[in-house]
Biopython code that builds the backbone (N, CA, C, O; Angstrom):
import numpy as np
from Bio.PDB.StructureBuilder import StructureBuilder

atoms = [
    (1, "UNK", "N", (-14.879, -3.699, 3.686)),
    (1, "UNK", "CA", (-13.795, -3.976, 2.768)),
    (1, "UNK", "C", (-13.279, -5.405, 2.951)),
    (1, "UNK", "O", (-12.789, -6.047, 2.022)),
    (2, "UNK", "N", (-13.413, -5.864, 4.184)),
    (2, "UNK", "CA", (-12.668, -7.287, 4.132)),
    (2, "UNK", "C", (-13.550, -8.066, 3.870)),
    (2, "UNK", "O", (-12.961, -9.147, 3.869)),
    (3, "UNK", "N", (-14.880, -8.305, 3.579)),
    (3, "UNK", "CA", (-16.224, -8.913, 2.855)),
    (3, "UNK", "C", (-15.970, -8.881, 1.450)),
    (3, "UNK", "O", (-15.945, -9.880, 0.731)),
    (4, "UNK", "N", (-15.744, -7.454, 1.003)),
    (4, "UNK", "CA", (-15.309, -7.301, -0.344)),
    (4, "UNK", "C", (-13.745, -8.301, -0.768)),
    (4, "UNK", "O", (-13.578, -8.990, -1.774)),
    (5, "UNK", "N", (-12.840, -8.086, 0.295)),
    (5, "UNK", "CA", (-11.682, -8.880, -0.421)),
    (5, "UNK", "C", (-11.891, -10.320, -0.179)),
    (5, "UNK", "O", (-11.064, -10.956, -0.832)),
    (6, "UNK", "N", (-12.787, -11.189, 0.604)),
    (6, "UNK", "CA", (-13.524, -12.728, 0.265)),
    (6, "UNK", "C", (-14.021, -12.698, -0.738)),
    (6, "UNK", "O", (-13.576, -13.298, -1.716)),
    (7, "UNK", "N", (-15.141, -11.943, -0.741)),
    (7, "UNK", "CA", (-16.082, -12.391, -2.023)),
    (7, "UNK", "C", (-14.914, -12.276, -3.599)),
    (7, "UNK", "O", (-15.089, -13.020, -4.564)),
    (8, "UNK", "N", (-14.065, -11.476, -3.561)),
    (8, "UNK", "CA", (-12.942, -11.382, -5.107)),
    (8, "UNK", "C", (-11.854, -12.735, -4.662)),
    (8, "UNK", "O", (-11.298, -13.263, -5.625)),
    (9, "UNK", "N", (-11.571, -13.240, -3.437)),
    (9, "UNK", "CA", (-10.528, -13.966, -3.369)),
    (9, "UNK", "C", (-11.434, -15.266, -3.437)),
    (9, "UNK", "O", (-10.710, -16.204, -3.769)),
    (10, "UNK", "N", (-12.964, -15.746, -3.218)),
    (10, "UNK", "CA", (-13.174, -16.585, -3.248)),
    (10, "UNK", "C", (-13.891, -16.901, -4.716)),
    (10, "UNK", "O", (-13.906, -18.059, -5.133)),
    (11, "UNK", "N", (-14.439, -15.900, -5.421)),
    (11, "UNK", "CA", (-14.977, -16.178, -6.845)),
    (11, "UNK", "C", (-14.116, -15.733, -7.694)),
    (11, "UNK", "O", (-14.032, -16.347, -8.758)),
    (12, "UNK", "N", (-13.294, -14.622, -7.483)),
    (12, "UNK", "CA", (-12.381, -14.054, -8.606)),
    (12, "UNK", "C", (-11.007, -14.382, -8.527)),
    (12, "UNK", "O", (-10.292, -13.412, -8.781)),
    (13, "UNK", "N", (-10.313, -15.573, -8.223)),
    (13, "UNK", "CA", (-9.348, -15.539, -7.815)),
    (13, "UNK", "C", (-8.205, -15.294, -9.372)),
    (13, "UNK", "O", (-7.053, -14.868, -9.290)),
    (14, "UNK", "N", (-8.771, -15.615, -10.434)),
    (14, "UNK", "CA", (-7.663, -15.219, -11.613)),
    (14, "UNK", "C", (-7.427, -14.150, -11.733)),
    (14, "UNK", "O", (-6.292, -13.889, -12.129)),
    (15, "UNK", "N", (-8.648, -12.692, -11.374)),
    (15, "UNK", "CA", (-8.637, -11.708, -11.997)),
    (15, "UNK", "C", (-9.052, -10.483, -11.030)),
    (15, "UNK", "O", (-9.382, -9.350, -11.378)),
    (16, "UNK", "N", (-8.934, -11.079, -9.548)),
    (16, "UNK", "CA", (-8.901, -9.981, -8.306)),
    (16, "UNK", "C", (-7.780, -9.008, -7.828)),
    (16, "UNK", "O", (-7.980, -8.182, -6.938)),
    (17, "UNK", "N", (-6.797, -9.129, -8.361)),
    (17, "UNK", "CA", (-6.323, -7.690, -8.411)),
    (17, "UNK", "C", (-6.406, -6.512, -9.579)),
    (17, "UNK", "O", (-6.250, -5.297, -9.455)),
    (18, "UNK", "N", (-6.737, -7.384, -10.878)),
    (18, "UNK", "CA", (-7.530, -5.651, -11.103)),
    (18, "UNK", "C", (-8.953, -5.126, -10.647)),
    (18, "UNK", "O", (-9.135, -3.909, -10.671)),
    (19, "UNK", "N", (-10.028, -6.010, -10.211)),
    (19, "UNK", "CA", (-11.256, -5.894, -9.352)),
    (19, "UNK", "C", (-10.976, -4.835, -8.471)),
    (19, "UNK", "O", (-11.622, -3.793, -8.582)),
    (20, "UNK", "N", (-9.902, -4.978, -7.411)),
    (20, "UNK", "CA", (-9.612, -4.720, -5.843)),
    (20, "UNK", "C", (-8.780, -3.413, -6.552)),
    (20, "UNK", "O", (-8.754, -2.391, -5.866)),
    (21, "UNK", "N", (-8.346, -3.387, -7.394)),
    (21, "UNK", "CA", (-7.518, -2.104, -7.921)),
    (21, "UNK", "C", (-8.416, -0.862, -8.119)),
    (21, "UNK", "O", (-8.218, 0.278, -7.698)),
    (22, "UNK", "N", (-9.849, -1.515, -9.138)),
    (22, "UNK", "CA", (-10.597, -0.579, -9.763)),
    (22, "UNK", "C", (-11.212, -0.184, -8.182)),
    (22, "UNK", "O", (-11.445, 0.966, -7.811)),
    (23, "UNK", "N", (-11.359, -1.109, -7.569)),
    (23, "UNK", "CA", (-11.899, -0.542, -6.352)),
    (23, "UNK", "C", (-11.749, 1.176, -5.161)),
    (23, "UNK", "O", (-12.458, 1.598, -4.247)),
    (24, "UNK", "N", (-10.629, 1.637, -5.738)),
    (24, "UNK", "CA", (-9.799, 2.650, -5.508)),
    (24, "UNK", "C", (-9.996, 3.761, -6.434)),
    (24, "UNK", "O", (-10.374, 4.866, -6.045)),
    (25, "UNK", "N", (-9.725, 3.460, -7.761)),
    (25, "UNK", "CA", (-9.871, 4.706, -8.530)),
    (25, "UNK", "C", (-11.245, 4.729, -9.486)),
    (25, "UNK", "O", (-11.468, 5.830, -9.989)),
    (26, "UNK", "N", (-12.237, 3.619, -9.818)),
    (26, "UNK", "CA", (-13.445, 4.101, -10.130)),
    (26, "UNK", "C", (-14.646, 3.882, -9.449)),
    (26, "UNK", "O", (-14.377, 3.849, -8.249)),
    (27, "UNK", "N", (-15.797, 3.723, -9.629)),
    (27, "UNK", "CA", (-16.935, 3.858, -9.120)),
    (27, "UNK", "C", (-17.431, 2.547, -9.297)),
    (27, "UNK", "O", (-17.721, 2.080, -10.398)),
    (28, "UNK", "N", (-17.547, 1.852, -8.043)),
    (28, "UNK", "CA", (-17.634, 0.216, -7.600)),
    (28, "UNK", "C", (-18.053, -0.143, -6.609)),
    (28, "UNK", "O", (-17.427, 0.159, -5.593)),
    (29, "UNK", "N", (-19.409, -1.013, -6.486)),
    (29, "UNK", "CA", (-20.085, -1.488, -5.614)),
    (29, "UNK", "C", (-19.624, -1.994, -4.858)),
    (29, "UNK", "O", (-19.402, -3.153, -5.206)),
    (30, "UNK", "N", (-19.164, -1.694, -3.478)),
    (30, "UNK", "CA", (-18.779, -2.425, -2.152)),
    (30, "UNK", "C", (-19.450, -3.045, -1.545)),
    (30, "UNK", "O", (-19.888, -2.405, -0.589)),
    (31, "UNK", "N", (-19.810, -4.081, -1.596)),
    (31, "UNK", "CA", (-20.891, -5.011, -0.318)),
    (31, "UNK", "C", (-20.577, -4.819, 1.386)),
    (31, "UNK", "O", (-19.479, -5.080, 1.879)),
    (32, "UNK", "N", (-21.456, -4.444, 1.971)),
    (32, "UNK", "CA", (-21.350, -4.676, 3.056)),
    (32, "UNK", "C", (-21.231, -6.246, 3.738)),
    (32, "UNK", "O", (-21.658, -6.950, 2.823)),
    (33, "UNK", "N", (-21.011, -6.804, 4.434)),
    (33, "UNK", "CA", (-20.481, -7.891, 4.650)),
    (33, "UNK", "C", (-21.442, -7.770, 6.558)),
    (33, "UNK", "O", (-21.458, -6.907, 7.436)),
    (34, "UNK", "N", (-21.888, -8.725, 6.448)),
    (34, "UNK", "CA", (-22.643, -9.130, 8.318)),
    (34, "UNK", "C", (-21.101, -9.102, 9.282)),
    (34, "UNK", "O", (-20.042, -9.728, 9.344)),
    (35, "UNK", "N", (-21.834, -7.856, 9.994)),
    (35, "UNK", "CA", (-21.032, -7.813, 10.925)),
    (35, "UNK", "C", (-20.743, -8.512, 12.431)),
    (35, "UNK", "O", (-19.919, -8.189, 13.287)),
    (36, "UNK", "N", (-21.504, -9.339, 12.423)),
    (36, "UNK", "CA", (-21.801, -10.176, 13.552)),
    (36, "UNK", "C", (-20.554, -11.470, 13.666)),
    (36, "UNK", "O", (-20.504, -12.124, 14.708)),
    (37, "UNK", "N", (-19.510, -11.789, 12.441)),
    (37, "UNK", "CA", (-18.505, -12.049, 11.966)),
    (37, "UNK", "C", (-17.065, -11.741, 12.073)),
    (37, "UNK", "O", (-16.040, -12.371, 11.809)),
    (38, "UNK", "N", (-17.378, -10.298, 12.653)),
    (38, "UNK", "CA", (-16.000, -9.819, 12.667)),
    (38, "UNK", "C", (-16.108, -9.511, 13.911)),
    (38, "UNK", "O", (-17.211, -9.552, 14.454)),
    (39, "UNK", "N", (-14.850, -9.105, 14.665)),
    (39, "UNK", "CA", (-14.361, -8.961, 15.668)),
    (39, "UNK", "C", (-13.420, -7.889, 15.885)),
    (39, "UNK", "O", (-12.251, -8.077, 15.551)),
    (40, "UNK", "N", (-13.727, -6.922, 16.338)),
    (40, "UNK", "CA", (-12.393, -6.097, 16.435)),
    (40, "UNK", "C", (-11.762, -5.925, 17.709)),
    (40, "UNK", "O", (-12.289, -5.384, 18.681)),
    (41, "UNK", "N", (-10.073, -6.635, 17.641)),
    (41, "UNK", "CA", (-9.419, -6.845, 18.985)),
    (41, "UNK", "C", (-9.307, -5.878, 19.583)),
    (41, "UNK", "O", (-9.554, -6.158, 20.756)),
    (42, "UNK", "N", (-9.016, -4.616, 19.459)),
    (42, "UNK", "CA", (-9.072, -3.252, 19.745)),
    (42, "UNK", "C", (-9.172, -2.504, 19.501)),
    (42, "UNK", "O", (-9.005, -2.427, 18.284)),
    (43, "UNK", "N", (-9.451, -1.407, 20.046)),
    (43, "UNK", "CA", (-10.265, 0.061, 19.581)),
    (43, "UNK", "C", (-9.052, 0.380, 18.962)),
    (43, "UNK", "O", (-8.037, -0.268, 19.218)),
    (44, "UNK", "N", (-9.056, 1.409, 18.092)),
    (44, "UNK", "CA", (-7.706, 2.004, 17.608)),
    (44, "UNK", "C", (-8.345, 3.558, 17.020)),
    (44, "UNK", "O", (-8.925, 3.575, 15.935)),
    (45, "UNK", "N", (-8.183, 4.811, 17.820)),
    (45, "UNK", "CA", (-8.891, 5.638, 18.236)),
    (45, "UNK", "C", (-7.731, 6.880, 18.084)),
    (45, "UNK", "O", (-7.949, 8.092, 18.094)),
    (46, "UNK", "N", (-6.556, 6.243, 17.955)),
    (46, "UNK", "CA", (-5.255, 7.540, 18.211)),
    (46, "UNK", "C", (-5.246, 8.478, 17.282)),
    (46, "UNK", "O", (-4.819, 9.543, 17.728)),
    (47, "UNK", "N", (-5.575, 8.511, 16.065)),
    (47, "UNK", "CA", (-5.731, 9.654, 15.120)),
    (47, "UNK", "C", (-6.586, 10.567, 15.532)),
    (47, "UNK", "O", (-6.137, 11.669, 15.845)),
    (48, "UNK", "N", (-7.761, 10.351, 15.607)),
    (48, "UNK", "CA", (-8.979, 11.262, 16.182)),
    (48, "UNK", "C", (-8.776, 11.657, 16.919)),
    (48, "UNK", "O", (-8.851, 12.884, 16.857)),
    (49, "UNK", "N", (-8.420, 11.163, 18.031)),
    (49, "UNK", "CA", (-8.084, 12.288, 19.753)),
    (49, "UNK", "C", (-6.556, 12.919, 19.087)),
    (49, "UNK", "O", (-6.618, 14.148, 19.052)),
    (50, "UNK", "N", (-5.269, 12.399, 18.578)),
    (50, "UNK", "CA", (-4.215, 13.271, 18.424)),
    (50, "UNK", "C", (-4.877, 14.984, 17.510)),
    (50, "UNK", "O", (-4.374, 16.072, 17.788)),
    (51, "UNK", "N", (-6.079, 14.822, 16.422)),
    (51, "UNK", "CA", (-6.410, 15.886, 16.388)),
    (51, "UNK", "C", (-7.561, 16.946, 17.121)),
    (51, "UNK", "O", (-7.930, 17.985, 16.572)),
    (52, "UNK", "N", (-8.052, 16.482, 18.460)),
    (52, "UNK", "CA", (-8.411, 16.912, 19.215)),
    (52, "UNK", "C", (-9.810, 17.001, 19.240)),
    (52, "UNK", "O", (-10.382, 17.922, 19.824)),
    (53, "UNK", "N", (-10.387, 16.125, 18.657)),
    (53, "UNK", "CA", (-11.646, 15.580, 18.092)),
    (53, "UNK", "C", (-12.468, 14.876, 19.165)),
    (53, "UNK", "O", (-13.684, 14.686, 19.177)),
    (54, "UNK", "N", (-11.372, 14.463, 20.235)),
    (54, "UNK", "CA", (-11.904, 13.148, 20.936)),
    (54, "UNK", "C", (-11.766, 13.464, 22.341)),
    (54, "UNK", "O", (-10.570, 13.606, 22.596)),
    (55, "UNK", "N", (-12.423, 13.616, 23.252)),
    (55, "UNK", "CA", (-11.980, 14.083, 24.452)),
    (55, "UNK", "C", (-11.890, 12.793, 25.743)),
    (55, "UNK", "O", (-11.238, 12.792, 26.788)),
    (56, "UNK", "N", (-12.916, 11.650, 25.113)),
    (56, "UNK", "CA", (-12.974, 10.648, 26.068)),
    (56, "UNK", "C", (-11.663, 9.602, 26.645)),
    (56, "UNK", "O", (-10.614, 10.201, 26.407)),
    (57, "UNK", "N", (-11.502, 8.851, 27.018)),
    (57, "UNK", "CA", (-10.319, 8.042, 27.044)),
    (57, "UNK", "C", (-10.990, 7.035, 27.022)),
    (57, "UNK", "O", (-11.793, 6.945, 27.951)),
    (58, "UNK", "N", (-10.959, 5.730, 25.869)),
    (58, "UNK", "CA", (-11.118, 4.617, 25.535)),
    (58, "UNK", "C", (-10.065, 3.323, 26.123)),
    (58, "UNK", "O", (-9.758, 2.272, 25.561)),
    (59, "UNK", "N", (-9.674, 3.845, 27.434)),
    (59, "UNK", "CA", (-9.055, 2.635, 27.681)),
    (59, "UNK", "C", (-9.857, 1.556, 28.097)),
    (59, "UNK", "O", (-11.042, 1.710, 28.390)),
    (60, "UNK", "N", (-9.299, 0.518, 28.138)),
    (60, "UNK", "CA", (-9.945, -0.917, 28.435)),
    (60, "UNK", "C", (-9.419, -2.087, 29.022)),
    (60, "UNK", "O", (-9.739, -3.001, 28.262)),
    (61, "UNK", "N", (-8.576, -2.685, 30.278)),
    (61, "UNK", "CA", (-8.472, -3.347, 31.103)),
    (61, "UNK", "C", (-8.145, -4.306, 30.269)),
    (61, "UNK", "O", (-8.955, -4.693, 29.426)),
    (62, "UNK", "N", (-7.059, -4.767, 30.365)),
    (62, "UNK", "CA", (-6.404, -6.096, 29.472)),
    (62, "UNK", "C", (-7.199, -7.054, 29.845)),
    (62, "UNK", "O", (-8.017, -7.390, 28.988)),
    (63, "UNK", "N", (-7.241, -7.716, 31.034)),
    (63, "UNK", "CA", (-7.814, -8.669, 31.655)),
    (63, "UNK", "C", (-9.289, -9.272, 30.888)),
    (63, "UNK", "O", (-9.640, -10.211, 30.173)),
    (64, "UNK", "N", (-9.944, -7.903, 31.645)),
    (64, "UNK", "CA", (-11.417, -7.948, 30.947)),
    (64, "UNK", "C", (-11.508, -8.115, 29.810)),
    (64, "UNK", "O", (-12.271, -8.949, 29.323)),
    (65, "UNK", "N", (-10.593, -7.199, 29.002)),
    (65, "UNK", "CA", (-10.881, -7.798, 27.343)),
    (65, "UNK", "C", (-10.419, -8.673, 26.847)),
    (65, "UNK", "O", (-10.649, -8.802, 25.644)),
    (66, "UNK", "N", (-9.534, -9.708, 27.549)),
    (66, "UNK", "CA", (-9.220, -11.081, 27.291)),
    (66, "UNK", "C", (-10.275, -12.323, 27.339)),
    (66, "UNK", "O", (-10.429, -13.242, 26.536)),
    (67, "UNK", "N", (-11.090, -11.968, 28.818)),
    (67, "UNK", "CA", (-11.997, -12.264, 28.687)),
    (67, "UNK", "C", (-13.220, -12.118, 27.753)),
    (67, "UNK", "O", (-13.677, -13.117, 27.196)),
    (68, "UNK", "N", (-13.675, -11.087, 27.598)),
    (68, "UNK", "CA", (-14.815, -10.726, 26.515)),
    (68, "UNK", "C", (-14.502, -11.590, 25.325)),
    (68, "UNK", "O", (-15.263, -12.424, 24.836)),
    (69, "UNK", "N", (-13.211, -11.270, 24.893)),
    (69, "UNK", "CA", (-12.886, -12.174, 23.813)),
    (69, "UNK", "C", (-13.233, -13.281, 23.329)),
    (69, "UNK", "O", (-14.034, -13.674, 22.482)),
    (70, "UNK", "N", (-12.396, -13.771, 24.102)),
    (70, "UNK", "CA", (-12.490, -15.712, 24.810)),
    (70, "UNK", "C", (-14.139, -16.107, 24.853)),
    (70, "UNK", "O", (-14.299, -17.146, 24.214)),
    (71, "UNK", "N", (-15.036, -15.748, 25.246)),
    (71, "UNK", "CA", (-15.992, -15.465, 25.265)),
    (71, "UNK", "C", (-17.091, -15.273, 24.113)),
    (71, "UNK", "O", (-18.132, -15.900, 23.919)),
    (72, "UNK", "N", (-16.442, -14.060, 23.322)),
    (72, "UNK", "CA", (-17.164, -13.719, 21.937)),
    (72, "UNK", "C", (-16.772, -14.769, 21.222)),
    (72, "UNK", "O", (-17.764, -15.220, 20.649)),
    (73, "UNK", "N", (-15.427, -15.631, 20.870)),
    (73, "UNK", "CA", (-14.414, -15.878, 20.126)),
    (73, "UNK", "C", (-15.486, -17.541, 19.980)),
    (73, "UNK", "O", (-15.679, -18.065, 18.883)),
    (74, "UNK", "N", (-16.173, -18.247, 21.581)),
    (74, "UNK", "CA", (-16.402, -19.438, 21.076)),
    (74, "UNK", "C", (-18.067, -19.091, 20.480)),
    (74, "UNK", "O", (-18.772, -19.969, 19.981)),
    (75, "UNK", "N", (-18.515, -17.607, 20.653)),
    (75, "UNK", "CA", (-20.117, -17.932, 19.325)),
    (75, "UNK", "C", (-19.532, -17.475, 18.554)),
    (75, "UNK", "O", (-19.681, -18.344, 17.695)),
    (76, "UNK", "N", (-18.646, -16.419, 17.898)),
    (76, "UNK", "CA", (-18.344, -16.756, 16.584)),
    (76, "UNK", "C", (-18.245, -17.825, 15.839)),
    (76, "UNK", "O", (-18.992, -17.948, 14.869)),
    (77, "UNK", "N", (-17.306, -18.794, 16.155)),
    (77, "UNK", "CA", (-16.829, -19.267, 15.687)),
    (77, "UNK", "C", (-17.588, -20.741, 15.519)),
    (77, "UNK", "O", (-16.823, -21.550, 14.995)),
    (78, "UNK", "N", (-18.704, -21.214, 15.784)),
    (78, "UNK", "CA", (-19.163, -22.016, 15.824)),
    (78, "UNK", "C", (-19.897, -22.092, 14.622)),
    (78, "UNK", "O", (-20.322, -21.096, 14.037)),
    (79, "UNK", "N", (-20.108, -23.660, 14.109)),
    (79, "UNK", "CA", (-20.091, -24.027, 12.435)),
    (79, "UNK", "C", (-21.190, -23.491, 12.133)),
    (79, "UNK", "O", (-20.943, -23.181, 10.968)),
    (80, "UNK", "N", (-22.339, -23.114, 12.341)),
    (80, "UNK", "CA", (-23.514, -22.809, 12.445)),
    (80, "UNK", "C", (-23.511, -20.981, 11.515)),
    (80, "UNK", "O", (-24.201, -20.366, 10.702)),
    (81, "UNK", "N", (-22.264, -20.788, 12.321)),
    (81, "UNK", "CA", (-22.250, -19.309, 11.693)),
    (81, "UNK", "C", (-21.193, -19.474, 10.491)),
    (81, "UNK", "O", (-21.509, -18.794, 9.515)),
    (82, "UNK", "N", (-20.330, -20.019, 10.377)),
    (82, "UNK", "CA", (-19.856, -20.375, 9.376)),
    (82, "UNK", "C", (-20.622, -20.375, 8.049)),
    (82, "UNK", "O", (-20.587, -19.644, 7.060)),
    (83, "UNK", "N", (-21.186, -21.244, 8.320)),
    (83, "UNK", "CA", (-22.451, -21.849, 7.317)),
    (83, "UNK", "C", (-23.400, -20.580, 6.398)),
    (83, "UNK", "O", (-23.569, -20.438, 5.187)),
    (84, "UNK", "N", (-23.850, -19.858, 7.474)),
    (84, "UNK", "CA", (-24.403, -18.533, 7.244)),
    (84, "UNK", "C", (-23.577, -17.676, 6.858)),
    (84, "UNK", "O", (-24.141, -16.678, 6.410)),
    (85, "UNK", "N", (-22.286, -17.627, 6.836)),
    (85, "UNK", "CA", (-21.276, -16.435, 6.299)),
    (85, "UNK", "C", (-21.321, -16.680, 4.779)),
    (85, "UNK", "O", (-21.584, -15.939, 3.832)),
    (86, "UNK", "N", (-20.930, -18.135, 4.887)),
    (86, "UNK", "CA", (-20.544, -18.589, 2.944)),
    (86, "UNK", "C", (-22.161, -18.706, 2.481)),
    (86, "UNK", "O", (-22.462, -18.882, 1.301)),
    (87, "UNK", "N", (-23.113, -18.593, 3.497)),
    (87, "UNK", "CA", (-24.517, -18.122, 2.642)),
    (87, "UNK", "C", (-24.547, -16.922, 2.088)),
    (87, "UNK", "O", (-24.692, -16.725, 0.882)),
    (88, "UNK", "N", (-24.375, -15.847, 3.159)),
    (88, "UNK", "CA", (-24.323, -14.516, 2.539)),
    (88, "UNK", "C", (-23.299, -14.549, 1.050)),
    (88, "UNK", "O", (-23.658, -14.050, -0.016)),
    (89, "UNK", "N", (-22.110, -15.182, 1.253)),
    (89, "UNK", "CA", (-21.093, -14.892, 0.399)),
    (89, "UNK", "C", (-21.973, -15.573, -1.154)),
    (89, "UNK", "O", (-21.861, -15.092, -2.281)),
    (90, "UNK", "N", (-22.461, -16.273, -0.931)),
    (90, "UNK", "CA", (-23.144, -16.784, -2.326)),
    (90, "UNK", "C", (-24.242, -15.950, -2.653)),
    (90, "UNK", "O", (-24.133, -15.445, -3.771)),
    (91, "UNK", "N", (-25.010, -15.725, -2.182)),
    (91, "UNK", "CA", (-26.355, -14.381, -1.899)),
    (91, "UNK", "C", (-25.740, -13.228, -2.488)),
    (91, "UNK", "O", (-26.292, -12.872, -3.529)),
    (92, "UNK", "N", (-24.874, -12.624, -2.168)),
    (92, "UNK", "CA", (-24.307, -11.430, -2.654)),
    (92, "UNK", "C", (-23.202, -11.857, -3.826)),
    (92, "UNK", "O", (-22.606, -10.837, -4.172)),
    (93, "UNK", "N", (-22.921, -12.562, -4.261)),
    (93, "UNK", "CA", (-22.356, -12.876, -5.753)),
    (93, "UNK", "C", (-23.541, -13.086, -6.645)),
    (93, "UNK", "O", (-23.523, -12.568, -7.761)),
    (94, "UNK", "N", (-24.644, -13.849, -6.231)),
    (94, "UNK", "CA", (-25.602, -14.217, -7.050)),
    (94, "UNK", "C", (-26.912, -13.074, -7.316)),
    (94, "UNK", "O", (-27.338, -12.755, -8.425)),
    (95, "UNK", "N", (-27.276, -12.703, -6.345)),
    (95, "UNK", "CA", (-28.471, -11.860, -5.982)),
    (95, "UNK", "C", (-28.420, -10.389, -6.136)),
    (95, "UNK", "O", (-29.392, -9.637, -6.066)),
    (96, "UNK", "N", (-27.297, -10.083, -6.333)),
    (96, "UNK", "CA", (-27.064, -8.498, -6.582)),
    (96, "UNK", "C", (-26.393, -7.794, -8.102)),
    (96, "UNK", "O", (-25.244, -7.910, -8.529)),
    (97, "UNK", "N", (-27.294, -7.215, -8.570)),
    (97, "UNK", "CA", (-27.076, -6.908, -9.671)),
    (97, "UNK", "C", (-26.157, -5.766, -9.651)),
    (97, "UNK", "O", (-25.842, -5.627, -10.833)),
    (98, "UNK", "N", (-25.689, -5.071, -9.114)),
    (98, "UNK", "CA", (-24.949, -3.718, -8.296)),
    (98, "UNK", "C", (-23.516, -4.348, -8.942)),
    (98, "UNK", "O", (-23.016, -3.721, -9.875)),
    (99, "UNK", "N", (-22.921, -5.442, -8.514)),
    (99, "UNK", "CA", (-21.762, -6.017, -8.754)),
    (99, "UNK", "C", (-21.875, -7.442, -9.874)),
    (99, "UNK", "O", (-21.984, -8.615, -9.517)),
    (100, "UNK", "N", (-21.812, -6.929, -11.274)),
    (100, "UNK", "CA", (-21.674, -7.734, -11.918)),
    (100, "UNK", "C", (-20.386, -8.111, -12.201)),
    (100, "UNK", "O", (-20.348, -8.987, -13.064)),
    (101, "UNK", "N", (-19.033, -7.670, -11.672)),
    (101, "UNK", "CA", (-17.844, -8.101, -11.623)),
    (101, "UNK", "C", (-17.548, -9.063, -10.996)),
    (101, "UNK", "O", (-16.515, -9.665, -11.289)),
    (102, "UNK", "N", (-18.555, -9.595, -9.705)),
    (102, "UNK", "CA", (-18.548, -10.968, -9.409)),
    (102, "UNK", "C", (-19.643, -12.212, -10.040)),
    (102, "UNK", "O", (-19.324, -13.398, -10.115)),
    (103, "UNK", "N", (-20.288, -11.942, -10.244)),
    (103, "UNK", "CA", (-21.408, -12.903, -11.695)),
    (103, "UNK", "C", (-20.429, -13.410, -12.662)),
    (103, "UNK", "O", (-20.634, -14.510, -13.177)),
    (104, "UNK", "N", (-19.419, -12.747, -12.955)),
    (104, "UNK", "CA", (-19.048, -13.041, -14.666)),
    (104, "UNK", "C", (-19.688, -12.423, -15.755)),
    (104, "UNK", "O", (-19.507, -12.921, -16.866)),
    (105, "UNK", "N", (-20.455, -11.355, -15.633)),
    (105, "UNK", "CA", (-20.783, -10.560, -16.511)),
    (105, "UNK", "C", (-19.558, -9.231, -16.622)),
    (105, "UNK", "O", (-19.551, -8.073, -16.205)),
    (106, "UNK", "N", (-18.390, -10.226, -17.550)),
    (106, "UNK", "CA", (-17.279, -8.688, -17.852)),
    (106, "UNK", "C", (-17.845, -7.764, -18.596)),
    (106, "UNK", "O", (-17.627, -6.598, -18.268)),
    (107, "UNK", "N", (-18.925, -8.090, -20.072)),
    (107, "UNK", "CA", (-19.386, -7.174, -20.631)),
    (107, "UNK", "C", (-20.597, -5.993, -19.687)),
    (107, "UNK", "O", (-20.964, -5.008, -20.328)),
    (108, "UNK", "N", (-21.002, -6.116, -18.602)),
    (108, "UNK", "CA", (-21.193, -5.428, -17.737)),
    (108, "UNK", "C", (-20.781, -4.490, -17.561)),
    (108, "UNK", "O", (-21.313, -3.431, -17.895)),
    (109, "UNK", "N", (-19.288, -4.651, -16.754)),
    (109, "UNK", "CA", (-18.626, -4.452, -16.179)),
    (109, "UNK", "C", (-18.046, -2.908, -16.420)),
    (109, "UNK", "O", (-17.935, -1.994, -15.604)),
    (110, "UNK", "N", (-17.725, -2.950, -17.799)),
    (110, "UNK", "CA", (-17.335, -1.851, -18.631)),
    (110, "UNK", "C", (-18.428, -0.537, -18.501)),
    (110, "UNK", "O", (-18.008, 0.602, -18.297)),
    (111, "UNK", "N", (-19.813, -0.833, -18.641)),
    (111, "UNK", "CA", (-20.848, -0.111, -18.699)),
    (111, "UNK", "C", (-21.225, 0.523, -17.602)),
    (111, "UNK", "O", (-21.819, 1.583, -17.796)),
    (112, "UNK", "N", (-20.981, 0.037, -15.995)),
    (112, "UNK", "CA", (-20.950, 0.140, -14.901)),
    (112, "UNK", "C", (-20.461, 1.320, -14.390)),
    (112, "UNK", "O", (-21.061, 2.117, -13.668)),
    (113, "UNK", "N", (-19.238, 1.391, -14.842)),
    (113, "UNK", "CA", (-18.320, 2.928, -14.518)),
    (113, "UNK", "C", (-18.964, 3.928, -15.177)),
    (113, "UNK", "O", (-18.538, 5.082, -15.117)),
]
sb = StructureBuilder()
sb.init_structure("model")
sb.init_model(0)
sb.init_chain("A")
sb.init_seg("    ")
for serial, (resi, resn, name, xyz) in enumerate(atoms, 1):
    if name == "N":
        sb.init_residue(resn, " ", resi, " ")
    sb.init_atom(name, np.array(xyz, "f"), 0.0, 1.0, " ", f" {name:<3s}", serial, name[0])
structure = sb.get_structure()
């Protein structure tokens, strides 16, 4: 979903909240987005174990995961991958016929649902 809200905030920016709207109540191609990009600061796991789903304990040592971070945080972020993100992001506006709401094909668009 947060691949999906770049690709509408960076090509659709006049007309991305009804895009991101239809996204909810009709039937609309979500791109997966490279996950090698994102980062998640912490587990967030409390729903599943409060319904008794989960028996493990996911804790994790502040320390250490400050480190890991710090760590992950300088290959992310290096221009190299950058470069390759706004590749994908053009690749999947251009190359996928699934989502003609980012092409500019509105008469599409309609036919789609």
């Amino acid at each position: 979903m947060t691949y999906f809200a770049l690709l509408l905030t960076r090509y659709k920016r006049e007309n991305w909240k009804s895009i991101f709207a239809e996204s909810f109540t009709g039937k609309l191609h979500i791109p997966k987005g490279p996950s090698q990009y994102l980062i998640l600061d912490r587990p967030h796991f409390m729903e599943v174990k409060s319904k008794g789903k989960m028996v493990d304990n996911l804790e994790v040592d502040e320390c250490e995961r400050l480190k890991f971070k710090e760590k992950i945080k300088k290959l992310i972020y290096r221009k190299e991958n950058l470069y390759r993100f706004l590749a994908c992001l053009d690749s999947t506006r251009w190359y996928n016929e699934e989502m003609p709401y980012l092409a500019g094909k509105s008469d599409q668009i309609k036919t789609f649902f």
